[in-house]
N, CA and C atoms as an extended XYZ file, in Angstrom:
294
Properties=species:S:1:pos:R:3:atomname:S:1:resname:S:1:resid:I:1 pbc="F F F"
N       -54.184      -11.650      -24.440 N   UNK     1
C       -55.113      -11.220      -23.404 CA  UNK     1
C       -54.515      -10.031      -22.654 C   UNK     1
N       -55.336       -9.047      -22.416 N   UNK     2
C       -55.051       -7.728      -21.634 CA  UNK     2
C       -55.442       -7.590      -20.587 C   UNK     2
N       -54.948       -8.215      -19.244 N   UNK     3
C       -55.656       -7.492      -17.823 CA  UNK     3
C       -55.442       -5.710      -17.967 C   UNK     3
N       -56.649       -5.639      -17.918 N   UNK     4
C       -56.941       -4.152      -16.732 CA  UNK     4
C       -56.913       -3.858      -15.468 C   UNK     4
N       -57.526       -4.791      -14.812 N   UNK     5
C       -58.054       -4.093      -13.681 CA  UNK     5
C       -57.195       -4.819      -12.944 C   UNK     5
N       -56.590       -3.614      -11.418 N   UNK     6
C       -55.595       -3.757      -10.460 CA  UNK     6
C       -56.391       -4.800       -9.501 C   UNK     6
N       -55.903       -5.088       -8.543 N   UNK     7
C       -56.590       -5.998       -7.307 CA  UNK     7
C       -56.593       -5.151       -5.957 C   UNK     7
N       -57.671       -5.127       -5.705 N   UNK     8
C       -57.158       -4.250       -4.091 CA  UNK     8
C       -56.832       -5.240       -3.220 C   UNK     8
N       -56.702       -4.312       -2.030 N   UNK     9
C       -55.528       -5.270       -1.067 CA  UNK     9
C       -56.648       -5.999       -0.256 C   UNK     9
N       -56.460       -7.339       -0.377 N   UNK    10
C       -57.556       -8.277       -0.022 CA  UNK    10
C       -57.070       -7.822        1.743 C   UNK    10
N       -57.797       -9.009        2.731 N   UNK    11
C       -57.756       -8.925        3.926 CA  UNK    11
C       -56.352       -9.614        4.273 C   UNK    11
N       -55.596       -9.185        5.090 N   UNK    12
C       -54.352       -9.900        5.579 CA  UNK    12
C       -54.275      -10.864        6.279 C   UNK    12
N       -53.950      -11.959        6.009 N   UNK    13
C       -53.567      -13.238        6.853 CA  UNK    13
C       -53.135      -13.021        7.658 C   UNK    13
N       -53.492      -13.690        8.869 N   UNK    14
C       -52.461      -13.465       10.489 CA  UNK    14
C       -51.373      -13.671       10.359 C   UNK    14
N       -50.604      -14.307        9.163 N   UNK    15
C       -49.280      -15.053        9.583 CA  UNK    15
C       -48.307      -13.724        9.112 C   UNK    15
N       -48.647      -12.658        7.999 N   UNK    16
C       -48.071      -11.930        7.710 CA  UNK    16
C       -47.852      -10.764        8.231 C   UNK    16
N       -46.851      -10.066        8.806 N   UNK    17
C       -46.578       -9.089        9.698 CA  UNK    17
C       -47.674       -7.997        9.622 C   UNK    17
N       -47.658       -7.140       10.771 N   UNK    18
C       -48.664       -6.243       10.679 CA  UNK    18
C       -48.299       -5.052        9.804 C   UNK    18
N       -46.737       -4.455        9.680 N   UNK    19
C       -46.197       -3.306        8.693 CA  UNK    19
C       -46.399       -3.342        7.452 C   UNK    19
N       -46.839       -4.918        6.924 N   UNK    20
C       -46.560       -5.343        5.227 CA  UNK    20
C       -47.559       -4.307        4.847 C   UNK    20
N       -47.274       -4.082        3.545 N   UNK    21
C       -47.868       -3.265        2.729 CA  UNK    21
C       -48.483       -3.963        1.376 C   UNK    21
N       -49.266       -3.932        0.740 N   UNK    22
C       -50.285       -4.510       -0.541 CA  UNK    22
C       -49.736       -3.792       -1.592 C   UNK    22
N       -49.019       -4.554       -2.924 N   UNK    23
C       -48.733       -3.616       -3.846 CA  UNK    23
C       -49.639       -4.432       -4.665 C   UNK    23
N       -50.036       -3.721       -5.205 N   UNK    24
C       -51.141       -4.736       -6.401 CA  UNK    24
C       -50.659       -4.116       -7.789 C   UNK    24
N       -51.128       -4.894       -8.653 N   UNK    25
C       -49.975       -4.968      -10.285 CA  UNK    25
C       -52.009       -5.547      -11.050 C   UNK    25
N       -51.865       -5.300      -12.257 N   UNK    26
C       -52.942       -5.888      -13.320 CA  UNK    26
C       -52.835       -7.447      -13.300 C   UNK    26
N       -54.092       -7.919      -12.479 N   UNK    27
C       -54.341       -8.913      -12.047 CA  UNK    27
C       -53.785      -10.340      -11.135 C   UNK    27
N       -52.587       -9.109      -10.452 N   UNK    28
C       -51.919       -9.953       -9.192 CA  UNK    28
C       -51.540       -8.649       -8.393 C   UNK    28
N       -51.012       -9.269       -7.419 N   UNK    29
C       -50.483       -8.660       -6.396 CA  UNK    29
C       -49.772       -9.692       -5.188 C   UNK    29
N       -49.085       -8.800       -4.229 N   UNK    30
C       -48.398       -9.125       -3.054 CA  UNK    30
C       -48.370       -8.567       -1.831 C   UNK    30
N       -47.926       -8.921       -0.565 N   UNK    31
C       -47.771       -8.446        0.616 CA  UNK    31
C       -46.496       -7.836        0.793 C   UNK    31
N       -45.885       -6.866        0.748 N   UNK    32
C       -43.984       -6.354        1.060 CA  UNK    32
C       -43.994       -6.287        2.267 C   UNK    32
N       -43.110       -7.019        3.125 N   UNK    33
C       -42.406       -6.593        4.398 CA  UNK    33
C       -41.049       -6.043        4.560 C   UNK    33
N       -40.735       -5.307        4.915 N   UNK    34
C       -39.171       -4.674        5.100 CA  UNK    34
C       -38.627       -4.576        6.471 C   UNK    34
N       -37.985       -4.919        7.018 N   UNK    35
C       -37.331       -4.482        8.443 CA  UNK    35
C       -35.840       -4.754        8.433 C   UNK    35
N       -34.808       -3.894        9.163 N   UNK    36
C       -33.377       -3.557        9.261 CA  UNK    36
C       -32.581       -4.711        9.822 C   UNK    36
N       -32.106       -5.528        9.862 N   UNK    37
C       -31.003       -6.532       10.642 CA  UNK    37
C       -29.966       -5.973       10.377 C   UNK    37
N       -29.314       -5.148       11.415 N   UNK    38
C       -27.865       -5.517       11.603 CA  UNK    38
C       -27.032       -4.457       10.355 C   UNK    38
N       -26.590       -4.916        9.198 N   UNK    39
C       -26.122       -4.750        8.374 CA  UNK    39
C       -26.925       -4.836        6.785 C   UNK    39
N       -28.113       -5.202        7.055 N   UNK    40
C       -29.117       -5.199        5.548 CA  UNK    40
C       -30.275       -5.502        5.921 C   UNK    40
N       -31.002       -4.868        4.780 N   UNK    41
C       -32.367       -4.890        5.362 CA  UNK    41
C       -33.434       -6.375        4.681 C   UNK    41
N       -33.968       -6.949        5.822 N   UNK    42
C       -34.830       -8.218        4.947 CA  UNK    42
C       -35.951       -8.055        4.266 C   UNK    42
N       -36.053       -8.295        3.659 N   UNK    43
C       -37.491       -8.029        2.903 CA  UNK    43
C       -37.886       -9.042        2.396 C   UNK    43
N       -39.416       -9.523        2.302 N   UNK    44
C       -40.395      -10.959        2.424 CA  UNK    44
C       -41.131      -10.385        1.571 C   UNK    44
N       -41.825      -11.192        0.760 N   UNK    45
C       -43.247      -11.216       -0.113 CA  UNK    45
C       -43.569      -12.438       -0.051 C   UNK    45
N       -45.156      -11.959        0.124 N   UNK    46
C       -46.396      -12.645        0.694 CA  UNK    46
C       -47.424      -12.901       -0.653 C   UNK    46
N       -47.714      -14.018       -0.988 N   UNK    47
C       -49.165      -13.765       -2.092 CA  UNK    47
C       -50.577      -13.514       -1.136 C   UNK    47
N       -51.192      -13.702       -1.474 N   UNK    48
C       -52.282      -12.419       -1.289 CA  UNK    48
C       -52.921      -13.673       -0.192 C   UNK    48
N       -53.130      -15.007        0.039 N   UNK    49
C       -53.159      -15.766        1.059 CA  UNK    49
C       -52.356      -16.271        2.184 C   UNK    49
N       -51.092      -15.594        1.570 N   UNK    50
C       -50.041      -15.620        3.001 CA  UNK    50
C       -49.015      -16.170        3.135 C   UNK    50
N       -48.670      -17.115        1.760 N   UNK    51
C       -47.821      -17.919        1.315 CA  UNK    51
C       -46.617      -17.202        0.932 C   UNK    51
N       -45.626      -17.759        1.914 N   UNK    52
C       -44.324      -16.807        1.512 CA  UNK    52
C       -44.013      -16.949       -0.044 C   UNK    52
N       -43.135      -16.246       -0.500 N   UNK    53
C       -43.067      -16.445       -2.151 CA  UNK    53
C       -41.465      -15.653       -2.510 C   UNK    53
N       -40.968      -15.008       -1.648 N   UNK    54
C       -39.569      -15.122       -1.570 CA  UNK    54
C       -39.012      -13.755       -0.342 C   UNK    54
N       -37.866      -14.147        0.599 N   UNK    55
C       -37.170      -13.524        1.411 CA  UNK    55
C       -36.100      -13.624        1.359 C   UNK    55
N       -35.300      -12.264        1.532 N   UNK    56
C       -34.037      -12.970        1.379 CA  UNK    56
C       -33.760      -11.605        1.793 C   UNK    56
N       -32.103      -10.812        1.747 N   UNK    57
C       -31.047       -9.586        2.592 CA  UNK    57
C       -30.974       -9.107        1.391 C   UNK    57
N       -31.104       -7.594        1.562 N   UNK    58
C       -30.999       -6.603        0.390 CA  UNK    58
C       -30.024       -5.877        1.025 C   UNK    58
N       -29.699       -4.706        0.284 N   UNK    59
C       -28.916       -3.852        0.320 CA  UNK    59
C       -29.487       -2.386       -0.346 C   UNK    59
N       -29.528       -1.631        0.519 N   UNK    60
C       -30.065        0.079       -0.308 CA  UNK    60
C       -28.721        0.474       -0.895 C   UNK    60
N       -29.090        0.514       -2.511 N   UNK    61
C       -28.073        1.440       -3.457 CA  UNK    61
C       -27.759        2.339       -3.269 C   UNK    61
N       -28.937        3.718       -2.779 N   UNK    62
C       -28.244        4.815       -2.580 CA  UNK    62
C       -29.412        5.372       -2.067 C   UNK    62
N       -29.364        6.205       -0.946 N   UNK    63
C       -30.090        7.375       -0.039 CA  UNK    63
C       -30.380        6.573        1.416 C   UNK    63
N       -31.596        6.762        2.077 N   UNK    64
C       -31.999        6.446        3.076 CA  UNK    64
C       -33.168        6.276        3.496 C   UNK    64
N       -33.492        5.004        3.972 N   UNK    65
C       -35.152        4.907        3.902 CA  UNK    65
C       -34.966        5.195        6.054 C   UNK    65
N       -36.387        5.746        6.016 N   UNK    66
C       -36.353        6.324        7.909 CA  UNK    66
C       -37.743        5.341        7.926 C   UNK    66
N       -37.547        4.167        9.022 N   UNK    67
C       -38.785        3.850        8.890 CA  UNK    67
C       -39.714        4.673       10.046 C   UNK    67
N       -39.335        5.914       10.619 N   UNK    68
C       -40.341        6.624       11.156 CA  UNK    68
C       -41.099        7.364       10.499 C   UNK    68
N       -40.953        8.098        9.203 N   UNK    69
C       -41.299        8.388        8.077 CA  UNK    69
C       -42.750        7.409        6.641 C   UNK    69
N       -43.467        8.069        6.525 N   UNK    70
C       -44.504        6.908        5.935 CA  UNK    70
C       -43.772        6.740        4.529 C   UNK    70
N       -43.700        4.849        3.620 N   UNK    71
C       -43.330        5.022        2.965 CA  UNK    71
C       -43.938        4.211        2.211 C   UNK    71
N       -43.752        4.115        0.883 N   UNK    72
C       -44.617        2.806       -0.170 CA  UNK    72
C       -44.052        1.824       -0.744 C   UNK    72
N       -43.980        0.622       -1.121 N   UNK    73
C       -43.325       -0.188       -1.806 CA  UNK    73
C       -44.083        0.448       -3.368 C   UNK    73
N       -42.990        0.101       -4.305 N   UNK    74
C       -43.629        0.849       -5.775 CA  UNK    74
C       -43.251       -0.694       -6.732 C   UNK    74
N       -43.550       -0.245       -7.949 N   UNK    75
C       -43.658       -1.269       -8.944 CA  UNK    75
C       -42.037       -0.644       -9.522 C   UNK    75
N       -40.992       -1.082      -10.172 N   UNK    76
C       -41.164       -2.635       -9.832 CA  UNK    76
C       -40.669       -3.524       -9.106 C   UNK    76
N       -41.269       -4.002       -8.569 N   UNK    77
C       -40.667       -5.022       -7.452 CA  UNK    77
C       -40.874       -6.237       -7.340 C   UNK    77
N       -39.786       -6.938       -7.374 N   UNK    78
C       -39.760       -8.199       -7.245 CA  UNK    78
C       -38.675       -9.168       -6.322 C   UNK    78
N       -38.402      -10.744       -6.539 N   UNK    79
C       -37.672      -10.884       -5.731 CA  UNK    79
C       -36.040      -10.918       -5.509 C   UNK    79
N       -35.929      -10.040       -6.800 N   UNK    80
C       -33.988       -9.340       -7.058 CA  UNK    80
C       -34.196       -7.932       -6.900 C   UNK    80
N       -34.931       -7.075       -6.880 N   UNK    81
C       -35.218       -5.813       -6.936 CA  UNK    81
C       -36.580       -5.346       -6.087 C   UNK    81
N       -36.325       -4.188       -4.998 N   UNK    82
C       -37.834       -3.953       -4.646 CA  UNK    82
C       -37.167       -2.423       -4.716 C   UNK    82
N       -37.901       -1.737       -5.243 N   UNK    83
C       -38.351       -0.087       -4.972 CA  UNK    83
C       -39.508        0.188       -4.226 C   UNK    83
N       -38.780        1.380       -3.040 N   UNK    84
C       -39.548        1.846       -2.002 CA  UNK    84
C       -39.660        3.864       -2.298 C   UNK    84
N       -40.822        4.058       -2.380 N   UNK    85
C       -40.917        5.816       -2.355 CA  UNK    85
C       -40.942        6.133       -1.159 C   UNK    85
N       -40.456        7.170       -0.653 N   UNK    86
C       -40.076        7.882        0.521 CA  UNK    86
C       -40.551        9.461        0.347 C   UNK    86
N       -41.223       10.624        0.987 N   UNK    87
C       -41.289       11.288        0.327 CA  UNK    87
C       -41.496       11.393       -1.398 C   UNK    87
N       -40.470       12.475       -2.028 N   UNK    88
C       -39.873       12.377       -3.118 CA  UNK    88
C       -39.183       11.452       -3.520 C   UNK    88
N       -38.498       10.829       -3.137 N   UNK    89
C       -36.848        9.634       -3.378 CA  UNK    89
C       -37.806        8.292       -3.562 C   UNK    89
N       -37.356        7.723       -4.519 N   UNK    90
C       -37.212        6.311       -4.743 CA  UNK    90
C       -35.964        5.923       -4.323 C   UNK    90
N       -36.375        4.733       -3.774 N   UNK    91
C       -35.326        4.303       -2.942 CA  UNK    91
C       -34.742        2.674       -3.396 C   UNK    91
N       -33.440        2.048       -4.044 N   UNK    92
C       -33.681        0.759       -4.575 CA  UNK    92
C       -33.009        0.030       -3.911 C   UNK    92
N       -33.404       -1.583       -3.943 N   UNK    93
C       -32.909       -2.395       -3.043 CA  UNK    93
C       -32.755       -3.147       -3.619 C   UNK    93
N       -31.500       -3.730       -3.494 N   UNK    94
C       -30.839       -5.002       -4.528 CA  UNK    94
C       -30.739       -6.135       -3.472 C   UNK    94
N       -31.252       -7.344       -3.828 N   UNK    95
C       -30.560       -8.741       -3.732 CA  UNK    95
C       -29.503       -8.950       -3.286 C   UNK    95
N       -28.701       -9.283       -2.268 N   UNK    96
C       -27.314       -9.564       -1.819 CA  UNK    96
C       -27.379      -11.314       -1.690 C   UNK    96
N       -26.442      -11.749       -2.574 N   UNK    97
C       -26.596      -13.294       -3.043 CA  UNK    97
C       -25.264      -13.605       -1.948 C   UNK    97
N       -25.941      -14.344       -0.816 N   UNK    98
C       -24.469      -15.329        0.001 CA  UNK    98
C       -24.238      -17.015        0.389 C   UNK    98
C-alpha cells in the first residue's frame, strides 16, 4: 500500500504549547515543541490529539538555532533525531541518553 497524501495540521489541543509546530509526513503527522533549559534543549512530540508520544534533552551537533528568528521542524524527525531549518542551515539534534 502507497500513502500519498500529507495531513494538514489539524486544530491544536489546549494541552500542547502554543510555539509547537505541525510536521505532517504521508498519512501521519505530529506536534514539535522545542525550548532551551539550561544546558540542552527539550523537545516533545505531540500526535495530532495531544497525546505526548516522546520528550526527552537533545543536544545541537553543530551551528545555532536563534529562537527569535522563524524556524521549521523538517523530516526527518523523530524521537532520537529532530532536524530544524533555520534560514539556509539545517540544524540537527541528537538524543542525549542519562
Amino acid at each position: 500500500m502507497s500513502l500519498r497524501a500529507t495531513l494538514l495540521s489539524p486544530t491544536k489541543p489546549n494541552n500542547i504549547p502554543e510555539k509547537s509546530q505541525w510536521l505532517s509526513g504521508e498519512g501521519a503527522g505530529s506536534w514539535f515543541f522545542i525550548e532551551f533549559k539550561n544546558d540542552f534543549f527539550l523537545i516533545s512530540r505531540f500526535s495530532p490529539t495531544g497525546d505526548i508520544e516522546c520528550s526527552g534533552k537533545f543536544k545541537l551537533i553543530d551551528g545555532e538555532l536563534d529562537f527569535s528568528k522563524e524556524y521549521n521542524f523538517e523530516h526527518i524527525s523523530h524521537c532520537q533525531q529532530v532536524r530544524i531549518k533555520q534560514a539556509t542551515a539545517i540544524l540537527l539534534f541528537e538524543r542525549i541518553n542519562d
